[in-house]
BAKE-149045 format. One record per residue (C-alpha): residue in one letter; x, z, y. Coordinates in steps of 0.05 Angstrom, whole numbers, plus 5000, padded with zeros to 4 digits. Layout:
BEGIN
aXZY;...
END
This chain:
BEGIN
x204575627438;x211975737434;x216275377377;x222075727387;x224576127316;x224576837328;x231877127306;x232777777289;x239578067311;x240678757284;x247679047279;x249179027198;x256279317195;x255780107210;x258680367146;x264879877160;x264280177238;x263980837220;x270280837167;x274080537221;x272281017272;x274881537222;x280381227206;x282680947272;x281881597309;x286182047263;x291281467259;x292181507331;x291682217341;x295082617293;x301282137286;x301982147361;x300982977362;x306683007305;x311582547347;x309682877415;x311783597384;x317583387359;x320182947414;x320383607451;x325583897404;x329383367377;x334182827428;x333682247370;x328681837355;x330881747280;x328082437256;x321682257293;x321381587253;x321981867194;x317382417191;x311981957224;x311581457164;x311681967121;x305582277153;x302781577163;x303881437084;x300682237070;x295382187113;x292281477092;x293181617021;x287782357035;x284081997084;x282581367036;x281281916980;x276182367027;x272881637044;x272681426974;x269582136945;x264882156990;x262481466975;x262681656902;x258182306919;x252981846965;x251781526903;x251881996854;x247082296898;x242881716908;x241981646830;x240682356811;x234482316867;x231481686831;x232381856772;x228082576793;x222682116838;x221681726775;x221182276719;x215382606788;x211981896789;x210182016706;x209282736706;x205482826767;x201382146797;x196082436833;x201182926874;x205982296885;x200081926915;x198382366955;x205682426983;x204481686996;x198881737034;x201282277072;x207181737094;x201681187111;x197981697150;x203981937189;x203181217216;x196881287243;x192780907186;x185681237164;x183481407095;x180280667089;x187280357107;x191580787063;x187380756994;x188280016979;x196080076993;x196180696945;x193480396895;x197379756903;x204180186903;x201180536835;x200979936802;x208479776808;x212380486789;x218980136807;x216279976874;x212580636882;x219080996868;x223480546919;x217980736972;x219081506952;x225581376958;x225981117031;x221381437062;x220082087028;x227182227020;x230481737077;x234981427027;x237480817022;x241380526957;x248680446968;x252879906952;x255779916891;x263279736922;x262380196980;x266880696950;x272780236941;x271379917002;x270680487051;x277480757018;x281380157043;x278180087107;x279580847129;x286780747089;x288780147125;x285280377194;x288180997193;x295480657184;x293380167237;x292680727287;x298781127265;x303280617269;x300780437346;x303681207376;x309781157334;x311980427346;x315880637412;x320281007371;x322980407340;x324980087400;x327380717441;x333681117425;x331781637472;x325582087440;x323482337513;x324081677535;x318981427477;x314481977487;x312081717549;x310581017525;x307181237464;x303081657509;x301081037550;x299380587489;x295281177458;x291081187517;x290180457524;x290280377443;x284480897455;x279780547506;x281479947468;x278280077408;x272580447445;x271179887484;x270979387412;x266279987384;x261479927430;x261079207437;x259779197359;x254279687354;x250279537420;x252580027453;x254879957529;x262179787525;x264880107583;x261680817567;x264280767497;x270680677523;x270481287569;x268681727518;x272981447461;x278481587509;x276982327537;x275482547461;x280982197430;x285982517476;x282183167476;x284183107404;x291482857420;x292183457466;x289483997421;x293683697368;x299783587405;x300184337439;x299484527362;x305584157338;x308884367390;x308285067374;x310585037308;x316384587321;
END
């Protein structure tokens, strides 16, 4: 019989993954589609500059609000349900049980199987509740920082990736001129980071960075055609 310790390697860090895949992707794209638009009617790159960082500054400060609210609302959310599964598990046992059963059964256990686990779950209310919880509802109890935290991350991300389009302009006098580098790093900026994103969550690298690329410059484009007409 094998000795070897079984280790269980599940990927821990999608909340983190997912801010920064918000973040990351705007930063790149609407920066670069602001630049690009106005590279087309403007010779120096100072203008460009300028109006970049202050897009940069205006666009982190909404995007790490939108992150933070909606973190805020999660858990808002989260409590409001509990707080209605545990007022159900006083008022009505016999239907919550039932509801519990129904989730045991789902799993392919028989009447025998599921009674003794019933009645074990009645006998703890908080437990009962947190097994309503996940797997009635399908909700899972948020961190108590995740607001604060997924602010910053999609904030700071989203700067990141904004200042990666714009940095040519700093170097090149010319705003044609920088145009066509910041289009190269976006791109490569762009498989990049969909390469590192897959990598992270399992998923093959080399696809993720395909498709990080064609939608993030699908994006770009869209965004870049709609600056331009405006500018």
């Amino acid at each position: 019989m094998s000795t070897t310790p079984h280790i269980e390697r599940h990927f821990k860090f999608g909340p983190i993954v997912r801010d920064l895949v918000i973040g990351m992707s705007d930063g790149l794209t609407v920066p670069f589609a602001l630049a690009a638009g106005l590279s087309g009617v403007v010779a120096s790159t100072h203008i460009v500059v300028t109006a970049g960082l202050a897009e940069i500054a205006a666009g982190s400060i909404a995007m790490g609000l939108g992150g933070y609210l909606a973190a805020r609302s999660d858990a808002e959310h989260y409590v409001a349900e509990r707080a209605r599964e545990r007022q159900e598990v006083i008022d009505m046992p016999e239907e919550e049980q039932l509801e519990v059963a129904r989730v045991f059964k789902s799993y392919g256990l028989d009447e025998a199987a599921t009674a003794p686990l019933v009645a074990a779950l009645s006998a703890r209310p908080e437990a009962w509740v947190d097994f309503m919880m996940r797997f009635e509802l399908g909700l899972e109890e948020p961190d108590a920082s995740r607001a604060w935290k997924s602010a910053l991350t999609i904030a700071l991300a989203y700067i990141g990736g904004g200042l990666i389009p714009l940095s040519p302009y700093f170097l090149v006098n010319q705003a044609s001129r920088a145009l066509l580098i910041s289009v190269a790093l976006t791109m490569v900026s762009l498989a990049v980071f969909g390469y590192a994103k897959g990598s992270a969550t399992g998923v093959p690298a080399w696809r993720s960075a395909v498709q990080t690329t064609l939608i993030g410059s699908a994006a770009a484009g869209a965004a870049f055609l709609l600056a331009k007409a405006v500018t």
